[in-house]
N, C-alpha and C positions, 0 to 999 in steps of 0.2 A: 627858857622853860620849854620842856617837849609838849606839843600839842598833839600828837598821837596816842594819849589815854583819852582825851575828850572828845577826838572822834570813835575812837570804839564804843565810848558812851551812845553818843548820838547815833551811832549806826545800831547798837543795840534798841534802847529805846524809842528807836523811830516808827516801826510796825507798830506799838504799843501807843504813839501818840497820837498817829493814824486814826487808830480805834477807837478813842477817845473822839476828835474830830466827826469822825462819822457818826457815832451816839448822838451828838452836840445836836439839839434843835435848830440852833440858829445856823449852825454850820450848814446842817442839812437842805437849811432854806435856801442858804448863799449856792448850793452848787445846783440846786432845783432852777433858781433864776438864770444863772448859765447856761444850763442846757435850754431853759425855755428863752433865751435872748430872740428874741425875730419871731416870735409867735404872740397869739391873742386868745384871750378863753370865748369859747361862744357853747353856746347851749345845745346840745343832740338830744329831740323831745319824743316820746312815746305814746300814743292813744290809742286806744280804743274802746268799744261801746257796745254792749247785749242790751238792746231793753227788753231782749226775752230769749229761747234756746229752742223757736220753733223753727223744724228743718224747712216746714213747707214755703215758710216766710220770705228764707233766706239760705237755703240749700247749700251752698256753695262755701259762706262763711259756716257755717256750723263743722260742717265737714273737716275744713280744713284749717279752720282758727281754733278748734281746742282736740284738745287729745285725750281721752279717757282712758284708765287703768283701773283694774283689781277689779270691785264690785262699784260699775258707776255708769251708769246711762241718762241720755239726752229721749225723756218722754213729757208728753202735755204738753209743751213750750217751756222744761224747766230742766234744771239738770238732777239729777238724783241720786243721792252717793247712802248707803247701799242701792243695788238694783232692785228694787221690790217686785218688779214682773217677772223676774224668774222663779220668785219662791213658790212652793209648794207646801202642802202637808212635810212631803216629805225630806225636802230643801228649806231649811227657814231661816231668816235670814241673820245668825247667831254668828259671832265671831267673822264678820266679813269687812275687809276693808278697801277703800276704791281713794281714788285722786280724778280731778277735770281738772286738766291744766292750758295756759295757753301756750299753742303750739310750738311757737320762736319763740328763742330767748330773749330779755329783752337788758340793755345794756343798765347797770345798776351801778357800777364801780369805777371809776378811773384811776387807773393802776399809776400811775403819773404822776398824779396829782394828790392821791389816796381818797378823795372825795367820794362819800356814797351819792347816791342820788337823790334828790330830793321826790318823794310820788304821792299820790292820795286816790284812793278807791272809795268806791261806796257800793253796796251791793245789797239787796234784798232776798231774804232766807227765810226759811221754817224749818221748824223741828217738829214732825207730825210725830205720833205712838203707832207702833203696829201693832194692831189684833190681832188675836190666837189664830186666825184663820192664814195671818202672811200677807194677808192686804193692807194698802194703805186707809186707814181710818182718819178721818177729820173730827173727831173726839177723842177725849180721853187723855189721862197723864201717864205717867210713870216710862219705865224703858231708861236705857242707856242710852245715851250719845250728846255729841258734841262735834261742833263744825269748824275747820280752822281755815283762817285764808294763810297761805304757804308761800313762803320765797325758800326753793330748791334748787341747788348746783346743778339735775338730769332730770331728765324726761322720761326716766324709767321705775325708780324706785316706788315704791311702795312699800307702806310700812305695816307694825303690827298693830291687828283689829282690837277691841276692846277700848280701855284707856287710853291706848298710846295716839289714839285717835288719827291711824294709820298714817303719822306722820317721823317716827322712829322708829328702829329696829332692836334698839336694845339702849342701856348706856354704858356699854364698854367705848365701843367706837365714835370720835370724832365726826360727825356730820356737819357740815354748813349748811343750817339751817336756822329761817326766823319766820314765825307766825304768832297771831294773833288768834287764839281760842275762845270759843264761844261753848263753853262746857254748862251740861243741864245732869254731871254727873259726881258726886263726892268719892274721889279715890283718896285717901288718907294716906295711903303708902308712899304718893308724887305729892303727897304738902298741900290739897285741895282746901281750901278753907269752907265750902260747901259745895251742894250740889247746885248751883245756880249763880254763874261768875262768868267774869270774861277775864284774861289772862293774856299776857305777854313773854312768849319763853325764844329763847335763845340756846340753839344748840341742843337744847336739855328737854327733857318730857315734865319736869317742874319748871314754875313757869315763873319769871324774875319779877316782876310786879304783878297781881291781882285785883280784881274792883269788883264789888255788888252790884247788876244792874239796876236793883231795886234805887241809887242814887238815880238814875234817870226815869223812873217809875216805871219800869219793865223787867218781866221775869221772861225767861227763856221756855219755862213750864208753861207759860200761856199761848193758847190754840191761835195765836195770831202770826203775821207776816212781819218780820223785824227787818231795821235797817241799819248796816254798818256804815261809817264813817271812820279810815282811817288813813291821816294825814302824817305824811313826814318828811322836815325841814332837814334835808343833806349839811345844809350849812351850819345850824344853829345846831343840828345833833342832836332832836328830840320829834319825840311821836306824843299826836293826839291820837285817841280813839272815842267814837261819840256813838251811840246806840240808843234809839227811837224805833218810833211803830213805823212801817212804809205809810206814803201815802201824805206824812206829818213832814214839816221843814225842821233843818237839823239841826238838833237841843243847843242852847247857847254854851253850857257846862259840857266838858267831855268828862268821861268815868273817870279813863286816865291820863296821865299828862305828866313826864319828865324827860328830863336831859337823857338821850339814848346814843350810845354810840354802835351804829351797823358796820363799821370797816372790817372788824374782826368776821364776820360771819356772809361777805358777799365777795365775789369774784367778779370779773368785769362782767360777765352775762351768764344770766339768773332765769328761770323759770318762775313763773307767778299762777296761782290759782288755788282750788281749794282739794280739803283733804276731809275723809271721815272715817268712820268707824264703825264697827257693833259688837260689843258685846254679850252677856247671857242673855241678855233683855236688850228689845234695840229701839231705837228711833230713826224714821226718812229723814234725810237731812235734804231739802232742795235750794236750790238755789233757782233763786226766779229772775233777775237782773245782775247787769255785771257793768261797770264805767272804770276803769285803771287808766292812768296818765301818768308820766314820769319826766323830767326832765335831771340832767344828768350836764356836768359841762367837760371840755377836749379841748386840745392845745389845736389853734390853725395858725398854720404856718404863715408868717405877713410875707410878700412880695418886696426881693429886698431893692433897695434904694441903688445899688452899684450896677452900672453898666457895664461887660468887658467888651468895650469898643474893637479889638481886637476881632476877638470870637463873632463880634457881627459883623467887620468886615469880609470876613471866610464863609458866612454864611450867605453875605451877599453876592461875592461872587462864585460859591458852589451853586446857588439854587436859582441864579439869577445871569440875565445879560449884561445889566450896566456894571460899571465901577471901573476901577484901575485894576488891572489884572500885571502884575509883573512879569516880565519873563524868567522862566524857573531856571537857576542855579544848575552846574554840572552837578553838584553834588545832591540834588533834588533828584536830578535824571537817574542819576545812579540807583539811590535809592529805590524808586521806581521801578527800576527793572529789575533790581534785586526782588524786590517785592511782589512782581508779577511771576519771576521765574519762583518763587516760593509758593505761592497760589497754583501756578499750573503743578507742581509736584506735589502736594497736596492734595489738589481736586483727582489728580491720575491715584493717586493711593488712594482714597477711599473709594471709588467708584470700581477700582478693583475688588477689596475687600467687601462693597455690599454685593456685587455679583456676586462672590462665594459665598456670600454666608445668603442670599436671598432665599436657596431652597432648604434652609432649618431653620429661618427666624421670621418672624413678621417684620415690616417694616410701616409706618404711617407716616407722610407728610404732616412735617410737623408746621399745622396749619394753624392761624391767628385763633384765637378762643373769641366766639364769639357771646356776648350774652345769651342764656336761654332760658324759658321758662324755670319756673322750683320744679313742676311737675314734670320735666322732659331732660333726660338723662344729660350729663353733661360730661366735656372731654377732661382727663387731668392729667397732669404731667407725671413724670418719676420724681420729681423732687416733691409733690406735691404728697404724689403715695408714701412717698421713703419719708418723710416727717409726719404722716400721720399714723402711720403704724409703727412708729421709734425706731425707723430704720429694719423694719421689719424685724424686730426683737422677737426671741421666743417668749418672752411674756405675753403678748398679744394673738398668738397663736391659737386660733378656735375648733381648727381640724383639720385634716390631711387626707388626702388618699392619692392613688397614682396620678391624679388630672395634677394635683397642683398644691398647695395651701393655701386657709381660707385664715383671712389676719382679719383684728376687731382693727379698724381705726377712727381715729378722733381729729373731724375737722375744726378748724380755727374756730369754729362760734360754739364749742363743745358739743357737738351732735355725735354720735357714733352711727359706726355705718360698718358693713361685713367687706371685705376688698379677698377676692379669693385671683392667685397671684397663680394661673399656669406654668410647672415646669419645663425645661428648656427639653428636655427628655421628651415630654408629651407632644411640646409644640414639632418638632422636628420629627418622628414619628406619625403623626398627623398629617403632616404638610397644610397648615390652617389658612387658608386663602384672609385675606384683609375685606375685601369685597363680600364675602360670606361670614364673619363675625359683624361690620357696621350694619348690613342685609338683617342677619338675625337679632340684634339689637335696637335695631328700625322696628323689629314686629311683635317682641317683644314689649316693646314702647307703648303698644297701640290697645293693647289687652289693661281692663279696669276690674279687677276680682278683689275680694277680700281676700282671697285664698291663694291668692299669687302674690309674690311681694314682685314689686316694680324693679326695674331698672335704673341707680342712680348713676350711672356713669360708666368711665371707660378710662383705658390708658392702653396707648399698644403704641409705644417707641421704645427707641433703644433696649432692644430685641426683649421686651415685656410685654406681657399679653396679660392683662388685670381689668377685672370685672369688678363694679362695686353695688353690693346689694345694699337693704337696709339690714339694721344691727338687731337682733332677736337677743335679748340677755336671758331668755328662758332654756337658750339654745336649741338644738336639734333631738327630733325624737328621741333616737338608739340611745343620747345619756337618759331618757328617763325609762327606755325600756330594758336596758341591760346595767345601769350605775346606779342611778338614783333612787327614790321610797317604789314603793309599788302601786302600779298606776291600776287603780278599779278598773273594772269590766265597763261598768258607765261611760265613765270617760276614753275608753279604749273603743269602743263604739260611735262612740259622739266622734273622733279623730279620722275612724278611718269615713265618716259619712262626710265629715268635712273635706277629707284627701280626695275622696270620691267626686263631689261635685267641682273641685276645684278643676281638679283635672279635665273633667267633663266639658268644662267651661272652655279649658286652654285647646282641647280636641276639636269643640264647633267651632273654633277659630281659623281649624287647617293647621294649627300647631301642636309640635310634639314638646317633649319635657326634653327627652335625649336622657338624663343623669337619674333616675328616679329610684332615690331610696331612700332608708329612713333616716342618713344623717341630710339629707336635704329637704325634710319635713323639719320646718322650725316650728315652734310652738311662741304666741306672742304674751303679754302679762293675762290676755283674759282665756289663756287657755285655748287658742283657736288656733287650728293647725292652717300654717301658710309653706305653700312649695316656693320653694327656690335652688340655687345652683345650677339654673339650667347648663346642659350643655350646648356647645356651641359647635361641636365636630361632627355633621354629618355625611358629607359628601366631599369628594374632592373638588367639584367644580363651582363653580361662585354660586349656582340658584339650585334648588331644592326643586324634583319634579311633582307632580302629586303623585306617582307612582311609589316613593320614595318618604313621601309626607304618610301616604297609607303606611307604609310598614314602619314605619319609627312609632306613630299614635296606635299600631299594634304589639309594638315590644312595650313600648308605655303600660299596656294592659296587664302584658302578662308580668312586670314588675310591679304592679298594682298588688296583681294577686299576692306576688312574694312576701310584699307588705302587710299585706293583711296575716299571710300566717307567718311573717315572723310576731307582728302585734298577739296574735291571740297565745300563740307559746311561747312568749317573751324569750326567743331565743334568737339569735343569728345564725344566717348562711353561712354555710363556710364550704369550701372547694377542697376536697378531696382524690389526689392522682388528677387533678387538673379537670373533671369532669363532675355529676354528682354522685356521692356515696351518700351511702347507708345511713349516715347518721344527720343529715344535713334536712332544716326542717321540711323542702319539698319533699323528700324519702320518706320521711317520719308519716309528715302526714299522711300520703296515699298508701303507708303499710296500714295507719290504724281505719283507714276507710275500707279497705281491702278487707279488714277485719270486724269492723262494722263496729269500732272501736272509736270512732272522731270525739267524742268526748276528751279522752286521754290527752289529745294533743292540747288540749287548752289550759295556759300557764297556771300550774299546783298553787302557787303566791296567790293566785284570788277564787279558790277553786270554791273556798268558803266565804267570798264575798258574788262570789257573779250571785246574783239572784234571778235570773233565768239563764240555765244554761242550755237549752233550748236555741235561745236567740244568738247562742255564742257557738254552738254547732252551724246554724243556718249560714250564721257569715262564712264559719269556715269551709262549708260547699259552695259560697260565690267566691271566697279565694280559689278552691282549688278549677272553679270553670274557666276563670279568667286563664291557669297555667296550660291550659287545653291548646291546639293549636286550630289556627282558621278555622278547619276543613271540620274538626272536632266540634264543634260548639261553643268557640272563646267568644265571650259577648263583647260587643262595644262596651263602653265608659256611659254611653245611655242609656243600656241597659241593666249596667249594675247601680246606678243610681237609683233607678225602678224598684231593683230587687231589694234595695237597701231600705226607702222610704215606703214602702209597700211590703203587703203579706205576698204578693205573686210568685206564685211557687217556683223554684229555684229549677232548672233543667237537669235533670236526671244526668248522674256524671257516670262516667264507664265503669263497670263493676272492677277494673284492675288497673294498674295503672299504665297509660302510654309507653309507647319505646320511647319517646323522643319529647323530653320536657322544654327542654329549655330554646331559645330561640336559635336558629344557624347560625346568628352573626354576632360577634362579641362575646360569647357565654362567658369565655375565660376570662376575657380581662373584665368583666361586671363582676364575675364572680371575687377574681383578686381584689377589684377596690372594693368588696366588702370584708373581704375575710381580716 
């Protein structure tokens, strides 16, 4: 009988029974214990503890253990989600929504194992009402809101205000997300069963189980401080949650209590903290206390039982005197010298090739990585960059200009971070000394501004020269002043007094910016303008004179200025015949001054929201002082600061405009990386 139709069977349905197998549970288990042969589970635990959110207390933890977004500040010793000190008459605090989160991620998943992790928090809260006046009041009911504690994939998003209780954006899009709500608000539309519940939702802005606080005799409408308790067993797959007055030991009865499964909605490292909201009517949501712990368990490898007697006797006698040392084989010798004549031809070829290429490329000693502070920039490799920006994909790509491109990348503990990658064009052109990039990255280091983002690191081998900033997802001014909705006169003022003092800051240092324009104005989630992309190319020789430090912190100014009027006539510069024309917003401007015209230049998009436009001419005569030169009147970054926070009358600018606007050095090529 031919057994050649039974194997075409078997080769047929073998991928199909495969698939099968792999489905199988038990199967899955059998090849789980394979891989894990030689290892042991042990537990990787997490804690930490607020017994309150004063800075003065504990300066240093506050700062730099939680992170605040949207509408949400650390005031009194408590955290406060809306901001209530910023409202006004005219700002109140309707539709706002904020997150306090804790800074690191913290590991929740074992991707291995599939195991969530088991954790329990407890934390003390209120829900105040705000008065018609936008203060916080300790009476009275009514107001929207609700407060959720949050496990989120990122450290950026924020969601939409009202209902959603700033913890979704919509529900078309899948989010990994899980929180627990403390809602004091009846939305019927999301399935609320009243206005005074606490809630368990996954993924969703309807919430998968619900409970009455009134079972543990507490309303959320009451002027008191409440206490959460919420417990969850990784192993057994279910969540308590228990809710009392602070102050009281916690209720024997939890509200809710079932079988839950998290695997679906957590990734190995999670973000943890709280989220809120406001709608047409609102309520403070604070948070006065905070204790989170977690334990989580990982495969360790055991120490295996087999000696290769061999291999230690080779290491005995490489690293050592004693032992039997053989005498080595012709064919050892051979080898050997095969070997060394392969090395020395080798070593002669590359030492040739880095002499030529030494004056177009940077080189770095590529030196042991040392541990270093979180706060102190660190070294990283190209394999390190090239996987975290996907091989520098054009997906990742956040902007360009002649220096280089600026790529988002995503390190192993999911942080994002900006990596702006110099082209090989630029760097040889340049001629970028190695000694004067670690020098300016040294001094950059040393500078502490809200208004300057830090330096997290570095890579300069294999002829790469990559800076890594932090990740701004609000991105760079120029998209919100030339792409995006139109940005008020308010906020267009509030940015440039922001860019003002930052800069100012970076000036009494002895440091210049070198790159300064509006795609290196990032904007953060609370709207706060931060400089970054400094340059790095200022002189050919390794240290920077102060002769030299002056005139860089004076083209700084006059690029200030530019800033400001391209902000106020929401337009860009652009280089015309290589020099400036006529239609370019420095021309513009000093035709309508000339004409006594300066209104005109102020972007038509808010011409009917500026409500003083007055204060929107004033800036635009300390833009155009700044484009003045030395000799002219151009003020320091001190003194526009002055002019900006103060009525001090602005210096009379020349009835026509200058011969000579722009600086002697670099015009063209600043001009090209903006056009």
């Amino acid at each position: 009988m031919d057994s050649r139709p039974s194997l075409w069977w078997l080769l047929l349905f073998w991928p199909t029974f495969l698939l099968f197998l792999m489905q199988n549970q038990q199967f899955a288990i059998a090849v789980h214990a394979l891989r894990t042969a030689g290892t042991t589970l042990t537990n990787v635990s997490k804690n930490f503890y607020f017994p309150n959110f004063n800075p003065n207390l504990n300066p240093y933890k506050i700062q730099d253990m939680i992170t605040l977004l949207g509408s949400s500040k650390i005031s009194q010793g408590f955290i406060q989600i809306p901001d209530a000190s910023a409202f006004t008459v005219d700002h109140h605090p309707t539709y706002r929504a904020g997150r306090a989160i804790y800074a690191s991620p913290v590991r929740l998943f074992d991707p291995l194992t599939r195991t969530p992790a088991s954790f329990q928090t407890t934390f003390s809260f209120k829900l105040t009402a705000a008065t018609n006046d936008w203060s916080v009041s300790g009476e009275g009911h009514g107001g929207e809101g609700g407060l959720a504690f949050i496990i989120v994939p990122d450290e950026f998003t924020v969601g939409r205000p009202g209902p959603w209780l700033g913890v979704l954006n919509d529900v078309c899009n899948h989010y990994k997300v899980f929180y627990v709500e403390f809602d004091a608000t009846l939305d019927p539309e999301f399935g609320d069963p009243n206005d005074d519940h606490v809630g368990v939702n996954l993924g969703s802005v309807v919430s998968f189980k619900t409970a009455n606080p009134s079972k543990a005799n507490v309303s959320l409408h009451s002027n008191i401080v409440h206490r959460a308790w919420i417990t969850y067993d990784g192993q057994r797959r279910r969540i308590d949650v228990h809710l009392g007055s602070d102050g009281y030991s916690k209720p024997s009865e939890p509200i809710l209590s079932f079988p839950l499964d998290l695997s679906p909605f957590l990734q190995e490292y999670m973000f943890v903290g709280f989220s809120a909201s406001a709608g047409k009517s609102t309520k403070i949501h604070s948070v006065l206390s905070w204790n989170f712990s977690s334990t989580t368990q990982t495969l360790l490898r055991k120490p295996s039982a087999r000696i290769c007697h061999r291999n230690l006797a080779r290491q005995v006698s490489k690293y050592t005197d004693s032992g039997y040392r053989a005498p080595p084989s012709s064919f050892l010798i051979f080898v050997a010298v095969l070997g060394l004549c392969t090395l020395a031809l080798s070593s002669y070829y590359c030492n040739s090739m880095r002499r030529e290429s030494t004056e177009s490329f940077i080189l770095l000693a590529d030196k042991k990585q040392k541990p270093t502070s979180p706060k102190k920039p660190r070294r990283y490799t190209v394999v390190e960059v090239f996987k975290a920006t996907r091989r520098f994909g054009k997906s990742e790509i956040l902007g360009s200009d002649f220096r280089g491109v600026l790529y988002r990348g995503t390190l192993p503990n999911g942080r994002h971070v900006a990596m702006k990658r110099f082209s090989s064009q630029y760097l040889k052109s340049s001629r970028l000394a190695t000694r004067r990039v670690l020098q300016r990255i040294d001094e950059l280091s040393q500078i502490n501004h809200p208004g300057l983002t830090p330096i997290r690191g570095w890579c300069c081998e294999k002829y790469e020269t990559i800076i890594v900033f932090n990740y701004f997802p609000n991105g760079s001014l120029d998209r919100w002043l030339y792409g995006l909705d139109v940005l008020p006169w308010s906020l267009r003022f509030k940015l440039i007094k922001e860019i003002a003092e930052a800069l100012c800051f970076l000036h009494s240092k002895g440091l210049a910016h070198g790159n300064f324009k509006a795609s290196s104005v990032f904007l953060d989630l609370n709207n706060q303008a931060v400089l970054g992309d400094y340059d790095f190319i200022f002189f050919q020789g390794d240290k920077a004179g102060p002769a030299e430090s002056v005139a860089s912190m004076n083209e700084d100014v006059f690029w200030f200025g530019m800033l400001v009027l391209e902000t106020i006539a929401g337009k860009k510069t652009v280089a015309l015949g290589g020099g400036v024309g006529e239609m370019s917003v420095l021309g513009f401007a000093w035709s309508m001054h000339e004409s006594g015209e300066k209104a005109k230049v102020v972007d038509e998009r808010v011409l009917g929201l500026c409500a003083n436009s007055e204060q929107a001419v004033r800036v635009l005569e300390i833009g155009l002082s700044c484009t003045l030169s030395k000799n002219n009147g151009r003020p320091c970054m001190e003194e526009v600061v002055q002019l900006l926070n103060t009525q001090k009358p602005v210096p009379k600018l020349p009835p026509s405009r200058p011969a000579e606007l722009f600086p002697k050095q670099s015009s063209t090529a600043r001009l090209s990386g903006r056009a």
